[in-house]
N, C-alpha and C positions, 0 to 999 in steps of 0.2 A: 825519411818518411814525411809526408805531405800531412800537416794538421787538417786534424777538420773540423769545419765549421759549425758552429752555434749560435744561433739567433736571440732575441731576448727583444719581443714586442710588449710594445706597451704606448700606452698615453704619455704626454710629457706631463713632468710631477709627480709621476706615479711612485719612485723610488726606485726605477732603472740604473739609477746612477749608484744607489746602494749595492746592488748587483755588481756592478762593474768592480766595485770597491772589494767585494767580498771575493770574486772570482782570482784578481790579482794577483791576489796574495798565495794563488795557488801555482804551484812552480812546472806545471803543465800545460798552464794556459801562457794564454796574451790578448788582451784584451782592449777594443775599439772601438769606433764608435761612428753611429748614420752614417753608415758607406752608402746605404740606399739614397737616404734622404739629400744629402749631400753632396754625394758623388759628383754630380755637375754643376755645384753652386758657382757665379759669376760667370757659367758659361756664355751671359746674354739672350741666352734662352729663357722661353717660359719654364716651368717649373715642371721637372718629367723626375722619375726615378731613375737610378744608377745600378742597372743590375752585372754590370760588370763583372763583380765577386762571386754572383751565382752561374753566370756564363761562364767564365776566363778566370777560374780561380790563380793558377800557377802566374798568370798574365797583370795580376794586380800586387802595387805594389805593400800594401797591408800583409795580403796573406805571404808575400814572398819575406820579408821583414819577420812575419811570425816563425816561417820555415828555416829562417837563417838561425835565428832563434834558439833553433831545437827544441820548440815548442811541439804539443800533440793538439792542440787546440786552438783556434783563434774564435773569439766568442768575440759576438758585438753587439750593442745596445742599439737596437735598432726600431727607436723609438718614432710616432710621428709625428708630422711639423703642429703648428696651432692657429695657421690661417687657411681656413679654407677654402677661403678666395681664390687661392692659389693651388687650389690643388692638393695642397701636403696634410691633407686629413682623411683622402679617401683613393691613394694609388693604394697597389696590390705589393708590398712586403716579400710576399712571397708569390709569384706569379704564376706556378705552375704545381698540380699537386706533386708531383716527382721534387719540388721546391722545397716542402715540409720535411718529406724522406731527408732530405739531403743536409740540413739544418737543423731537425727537430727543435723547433720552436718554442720555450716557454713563454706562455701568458702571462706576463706580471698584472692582473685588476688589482684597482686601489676605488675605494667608495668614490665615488664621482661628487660627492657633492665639499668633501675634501680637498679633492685635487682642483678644484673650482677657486675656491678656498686660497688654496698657492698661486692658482695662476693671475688672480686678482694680484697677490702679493707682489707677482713681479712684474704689474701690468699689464695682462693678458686677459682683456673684458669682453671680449667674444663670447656666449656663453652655447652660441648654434655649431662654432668651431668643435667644444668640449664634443658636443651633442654627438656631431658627424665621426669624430675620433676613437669615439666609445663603439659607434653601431658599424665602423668598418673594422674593428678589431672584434669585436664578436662575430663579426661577418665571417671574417678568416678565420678564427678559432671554430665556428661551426660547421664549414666547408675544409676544413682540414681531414686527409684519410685519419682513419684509425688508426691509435698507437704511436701516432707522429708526434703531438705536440704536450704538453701538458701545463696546466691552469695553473699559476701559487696568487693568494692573495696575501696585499701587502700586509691587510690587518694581523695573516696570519701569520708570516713573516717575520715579522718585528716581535709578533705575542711570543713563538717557537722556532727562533731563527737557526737550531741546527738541526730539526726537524725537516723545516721546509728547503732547506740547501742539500741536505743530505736527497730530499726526492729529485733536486737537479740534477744534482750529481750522478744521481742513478739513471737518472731519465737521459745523460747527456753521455755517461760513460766517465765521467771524470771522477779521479779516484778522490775521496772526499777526507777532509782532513781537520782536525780543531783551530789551527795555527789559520785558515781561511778566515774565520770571527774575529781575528784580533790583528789589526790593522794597521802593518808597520812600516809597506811600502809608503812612500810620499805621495801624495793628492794629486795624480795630473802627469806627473814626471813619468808616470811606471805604465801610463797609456802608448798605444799605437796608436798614429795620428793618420789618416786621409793626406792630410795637407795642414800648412800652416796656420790658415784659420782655423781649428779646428784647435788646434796644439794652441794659439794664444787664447780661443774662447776659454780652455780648462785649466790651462798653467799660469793667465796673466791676467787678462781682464776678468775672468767671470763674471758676466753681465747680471746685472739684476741681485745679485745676491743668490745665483743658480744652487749651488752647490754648499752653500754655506753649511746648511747641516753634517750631512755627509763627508763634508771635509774637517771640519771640526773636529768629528769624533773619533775614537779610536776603536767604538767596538759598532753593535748594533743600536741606535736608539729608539725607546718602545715609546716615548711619547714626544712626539716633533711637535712643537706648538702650534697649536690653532690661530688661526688669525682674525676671525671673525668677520669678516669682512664682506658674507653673503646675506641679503636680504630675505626674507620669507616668501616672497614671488620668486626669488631664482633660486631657492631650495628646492623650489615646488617644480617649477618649471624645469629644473633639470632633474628631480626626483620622477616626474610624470614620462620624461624621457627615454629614462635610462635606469634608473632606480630598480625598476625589475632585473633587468640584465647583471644588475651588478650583483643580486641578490641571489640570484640564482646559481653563483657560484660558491653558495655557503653550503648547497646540496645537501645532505644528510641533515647539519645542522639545521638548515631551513624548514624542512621539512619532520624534523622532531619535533623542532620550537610551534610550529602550527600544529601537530596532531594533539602537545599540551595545549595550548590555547583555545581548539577546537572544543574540550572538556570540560571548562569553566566556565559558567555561568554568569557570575558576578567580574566584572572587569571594574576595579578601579583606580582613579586617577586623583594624584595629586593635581592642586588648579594654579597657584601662581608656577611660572617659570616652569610648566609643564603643558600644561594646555594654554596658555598665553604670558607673552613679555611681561610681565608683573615689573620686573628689576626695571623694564624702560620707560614705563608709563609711570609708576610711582617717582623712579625719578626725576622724568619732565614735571609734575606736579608738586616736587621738592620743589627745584629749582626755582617754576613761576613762585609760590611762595616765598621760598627767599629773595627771590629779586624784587617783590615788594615789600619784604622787609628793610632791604639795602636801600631800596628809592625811599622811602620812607624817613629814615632812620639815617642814612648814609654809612651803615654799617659795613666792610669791604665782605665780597661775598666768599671769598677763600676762609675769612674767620667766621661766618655762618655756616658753611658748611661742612666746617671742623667740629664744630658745635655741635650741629645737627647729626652728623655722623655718632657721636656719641651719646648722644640723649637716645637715639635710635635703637642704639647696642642694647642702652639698660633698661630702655621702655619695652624693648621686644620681647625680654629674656624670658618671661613667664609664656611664650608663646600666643597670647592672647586668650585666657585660659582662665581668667577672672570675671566674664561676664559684663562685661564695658562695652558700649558702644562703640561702634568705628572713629564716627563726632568725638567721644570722650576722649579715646584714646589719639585723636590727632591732635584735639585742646592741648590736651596735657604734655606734648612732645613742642608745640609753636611756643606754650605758654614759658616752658621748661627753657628754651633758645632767648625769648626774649627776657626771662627773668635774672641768664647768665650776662647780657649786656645790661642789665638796668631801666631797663624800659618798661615803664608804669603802664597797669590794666588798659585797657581800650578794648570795651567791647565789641564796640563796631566792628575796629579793624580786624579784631579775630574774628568775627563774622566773614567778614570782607575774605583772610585765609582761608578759613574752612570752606565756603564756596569755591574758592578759586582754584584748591587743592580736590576736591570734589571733580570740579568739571573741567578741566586738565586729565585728569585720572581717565574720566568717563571717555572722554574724546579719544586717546591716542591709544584705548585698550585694544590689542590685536594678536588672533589666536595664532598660536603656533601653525608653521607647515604640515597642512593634511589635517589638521583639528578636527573640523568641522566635516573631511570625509567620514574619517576614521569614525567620529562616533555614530553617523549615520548608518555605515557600515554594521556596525556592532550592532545596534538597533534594528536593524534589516535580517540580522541573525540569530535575531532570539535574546540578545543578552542585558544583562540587568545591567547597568551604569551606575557607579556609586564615585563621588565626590568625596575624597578626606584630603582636608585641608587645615592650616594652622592659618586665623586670624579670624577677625568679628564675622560674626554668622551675616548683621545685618551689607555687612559690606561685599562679603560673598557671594550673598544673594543678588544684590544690583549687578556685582561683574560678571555672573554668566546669564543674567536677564539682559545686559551691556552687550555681551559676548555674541548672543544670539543662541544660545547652546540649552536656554531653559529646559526646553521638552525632551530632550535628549537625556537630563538626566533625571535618575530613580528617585536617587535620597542626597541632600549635601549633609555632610558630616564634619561641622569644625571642633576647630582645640575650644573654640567659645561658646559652642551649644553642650559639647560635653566636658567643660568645665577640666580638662586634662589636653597633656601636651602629648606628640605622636610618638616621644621617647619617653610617658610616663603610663602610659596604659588606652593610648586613645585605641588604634587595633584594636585590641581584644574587647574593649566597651561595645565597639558599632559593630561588631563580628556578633557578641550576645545579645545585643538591642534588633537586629535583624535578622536573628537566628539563619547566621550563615558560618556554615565550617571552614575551616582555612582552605582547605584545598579545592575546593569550590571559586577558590577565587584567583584572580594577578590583579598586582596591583605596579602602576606605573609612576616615578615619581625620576625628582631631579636630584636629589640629596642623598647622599650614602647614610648618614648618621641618623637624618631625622625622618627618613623613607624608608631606605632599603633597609637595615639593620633590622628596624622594629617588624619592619611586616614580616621579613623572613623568620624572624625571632618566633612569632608564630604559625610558622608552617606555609603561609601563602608564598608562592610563586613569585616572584619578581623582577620588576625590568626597568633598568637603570634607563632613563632618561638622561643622557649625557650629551649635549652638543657641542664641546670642546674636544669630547674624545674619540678617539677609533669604534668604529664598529664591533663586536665582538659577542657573534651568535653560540660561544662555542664554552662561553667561562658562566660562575655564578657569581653574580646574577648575570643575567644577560643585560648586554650594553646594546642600546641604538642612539642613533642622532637627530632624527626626523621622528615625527608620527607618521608621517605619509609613508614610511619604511615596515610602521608595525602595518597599517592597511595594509599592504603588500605583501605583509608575513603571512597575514590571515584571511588573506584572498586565496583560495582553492584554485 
C-alpha cells in the first residue's frame, strides 16, 4: 500500500522542525524534508520549485524509501526558503487546488515578530524576505478548498502540545499516540533525506545553530529563548506588515479579548519598560555617570558598577514611596557609590552627575512599538488613560512630557504621589481616589509580581506586557509582546 502524503507549510523558524521531531517518533510515518524547495538545488538553474512528489509520487525516490518502509505516511516539512530575491519566498507549495486534497496541508504560524527574532540569530537580516514568506503562506492558506487544510499556532502548540498534535493527527488520519511527545528517536538519523546535502545539513553541519533547540530536547519545549535582537522600527515595521495576519489566527480568542476591551473605559498602563525602554535609557545614563566617575577618580568601571548595581537594589526597595524627589533619590544612590570608594563631598561634581544623568535619561527615552498609535487609538475611542507607575512623580512627569504622550493621558498615578508601593495597596488607592470600579478597567503592565498580581488581586482585567515571551491570547492573564499587537486587538 502506497503512503500518503502530508505537507506541513510554514515559515522558516517557525518550529516545523519540531513537527518533524514529534511526527517520527510515530511508527506510521516517515518523515522529510523541502522536497519542493530543494528538489533541484545545484541544478545550475535559477531557482524554480520541485514538484516532482506531487506529479510522480511512485517515481520519486523519498516516497519510494517511505513505501519500502511499510510506512502509511510520508509527511514533509515543507517549509519556505528566506531569500527572496530568489524566488523562495513566494513559489506555490502547493500548485493546484486538487494539490491541498491530495496533501492536506497543516499551517504551522508562529508570531512573526519572533521568528524575526531567530532569523537575526542565525543571520538572516532580510526583514522584506520575513514580510513576503508570511503574505504567500496566508496566500495559500486563504485560497485553499475547504476542509483541506488546517491552521495550529506554534504559541499554541508548545502551551498544549497533545491538544494541538492530537488536531493533526485527526486532520491527517494518523493514529495519534503519547509515546509521539517523548522523543527517543536520534536527531537527524530517523529522517528521509532528498539527497545528500540535505542529510549533512541535519545529521552533520547544522548551520547556524539550526536546530539546536529541537535537537536538545527530549520532549516539547514551552519557552525557547528570546534573543532580543529586534529593534522598535523592525518590531513596528514587521508588526505593520503582518501582525494582523498573524493575529488573526487567535480567532475566537481574538475576538473575546476585544469584545472585553470594547467594555472598559478606564485602560491603564504601567510607564517604565511598558510604554517605553526605561531599563535602556536609565542605563545609558548609569553608565555616562559612571564613566565620569572612572575618568575622574580612575576607579575601574566593572567595580562601579558592581557597586552601583547594589546601592540600586536597596535604594529602590521601598519603591519610591517616601516622597523624595527624583534629584534626591539619584544624590543619594551617586553619593552612596562614591562614599563606598572614599571619595570626599564635591558638590560641583555631583552637580556635574546629576545633570549629566538627567540629560542622557532625557535624550535616549523611546516609546515602545505602537506606543504612541495605540494611545491615540484609545483616545479616538472614548477611553480614559490612566498612568500607575512606581518612581518620583516629579520624574514621571518630565518622561511622558519627554515621551510626547502628555495629552493622551488622564491622570499619572505613582508609588510617590501616593505614598504606597503597587504591591502594598497602590490599586485600590487610585481605583477610590478616581472612583473607578475594577471591572471598569485593564490594566497593562511588564511585571507579574508588581503588575499583574496586584491588579488582578482586585478584580481588574489584565494584560501581561511580556516581550521575551510567547504570545498567548488564550491564558490568565493574557500575554502579548508588542503594543502595536494590543492596537490591533482593539481595532474592529
Amino acid at each position: 500500500m502506497e503512503p500518503q502524503i502530508r505537507f506541513i507549510i510554514a515559515c522558516p523558524r517557525s518550529g516545523s522542525t519540531l513537527l518533524m521531531r514529534i511526527f517520527v517518533e510515530s511508527p506510521v510515518c516517515a518523515v522529510t524534508s523541502r522536497l519542493v524547495l530543494m528538489g533541484k538545488a545545484g541544478s545550475g538553474e535559477s531557482f524554480s520549485p520541485d514538484n516532482s512528489i506531487l506529479e510522480d509520487p511512485s517515481g520519486h525516490k523519498v516516497f519510494r524509501n517511505a513505501m519500502d518502509s511499510g510506512k502509511q505516511f510520508l509527511v514533509s516539512k515543507e517549509e519556505l526558503g528566506n531569500n527572496t530575491h530568489k524566488g523562495e519566498c513566494s513559489y506555490d507549495i502547493c500548485p493546484h487546488p486538487s494539490t491541498y486534497c491530495m496533501v492536506r496541508p497543516v499551517f504551522l504560524i508562529r508570531d512573526p515578530v519572533r521568528v524575526f527574532d531567530s532569523w537575526k540569530k542565525v543571520g538572516w537580516t532580510d526583514a522584506q524576505s520575513l514580510i513576503d514568506c508570511y503574505h504567500n503562506v496566508f496566500r495559500m492558506l486563504h485560497e485553499a478548498p475547504p476542509d483541506t487544510v488546517l491552521c495550529i499556532l506554534y504559541e499554541q502548540l508548545i502551551q498544549e502540545p497533545q491538544t494541538e498534535i492530537e488536531r493533526i493527527c485527526e486532520h491527517w488520519g494518523v493514529p495519534f499516540s503519547n509515546t509521539m511527545l517523548s522523543f527517543k528517536r536520534s536527531f537527524g538519523s530517523s529522517f528521509i533525506y532528498l539527497n545528500d546535502r540535505e542529510r549533512t545539513i541535519y545529521c552533520e553541519e547544522k548551520p547556524l545553530g539550526l536546530f539546536a533547540t529541537v535537537e536538545a530536547k527530549s520532549s516539547v519545549e514551552r519557552d525557547v529563548p528570546y534573543h532580543g535582537l529586534l529593534s522598535n522600527a523592525e518590531k513596528d515595521h514587521i508588526e505593520k506588515n503582518v501582525g494582523r495576519l498573524y493575529l488573526s489566527c487567535w480567532k475566537d480568542d481574538l475576538l473575546r479579548l476585544r469584545d472585553i476591551l470594547a467594555k472598559k473605559s478606564w485602560i491603564g498602563f504601567d510607564l517604565d519598560d511598558t510604554l517605553h525602554d526605561f531599563r535602556r535609557s536609565s542605563g545609558q545614563a548609569t553608565t555616562k555617570v559612571l564613566e565620569q566617575i572612572h575618568q575622574k577618580y580612575g576607579i575601574p568601571m566593572d567595580a562601579l558598577k558592581e557597586e552601583y548595581a547594589k546601592v540600586l537594589k536597596a535604594k529602590t526597595a521601598n519603591a519610591f514611596s517616601d516622597g523624595k524627589t527624583s534629584t534626591d533619590y539619584r544624590r543619594d544612590r551617586f553619593a552612596s557609590v562614591l562614599t563606598h570608594f572614599s571619595i570626599p563631598p564635591d558638590h560641583q561634581f555631583m552637580h556635574e552627575l546629576l545633570a549629566s544623568y538627567e540629560t542622557t535619561l532625557t535624550a535616549s527615552l523611546e516609546l515602545k512599538c505602537g506606543a504612541s498609535d495605540l494611545l491615540s487609538s484609545l483616545k479616538t475611542n472614548g477611553k480614559k488613560i490612566i498612568v500607575m507607575t512606581e518612581g518620583p512623580q516629579d520624574a514621571q512627569e518630565r518622561a511622558i512630557q519627554a515621551l510626547g504622550i502628555k495629552s493622551s493621558i488622564d491622570f499619572l498615578a505613582t508609588t510617590n504621589k501616593f505614598a504606597c508601593s503597587k504591591t502594598d495597596g497602590l490599586f485600590p488607592q487610585v481605583l477610590k481616589y478616581l472612583g473607578i470600579e475594577p471591572n471598569e478597567m485593564v490594566y497593562i503592565g511588564d511585571n507579574e509580581q508588581r503588575d499583574m498580581e496586584p491588579a488582578m488581586a482586585e478584580g481588574i482585567f489584565a494584560i501581561h506586557f511580556a516581550e521575551t515571551k510567547h504570545v498567548a491570547l488564550n491564558t490568565t492573564p493574557v500575554r502579548i509582546n508588542t503594543l502595536r499587537k494590543l492596537q490591533f486587538i482593539l481595532a474592529r
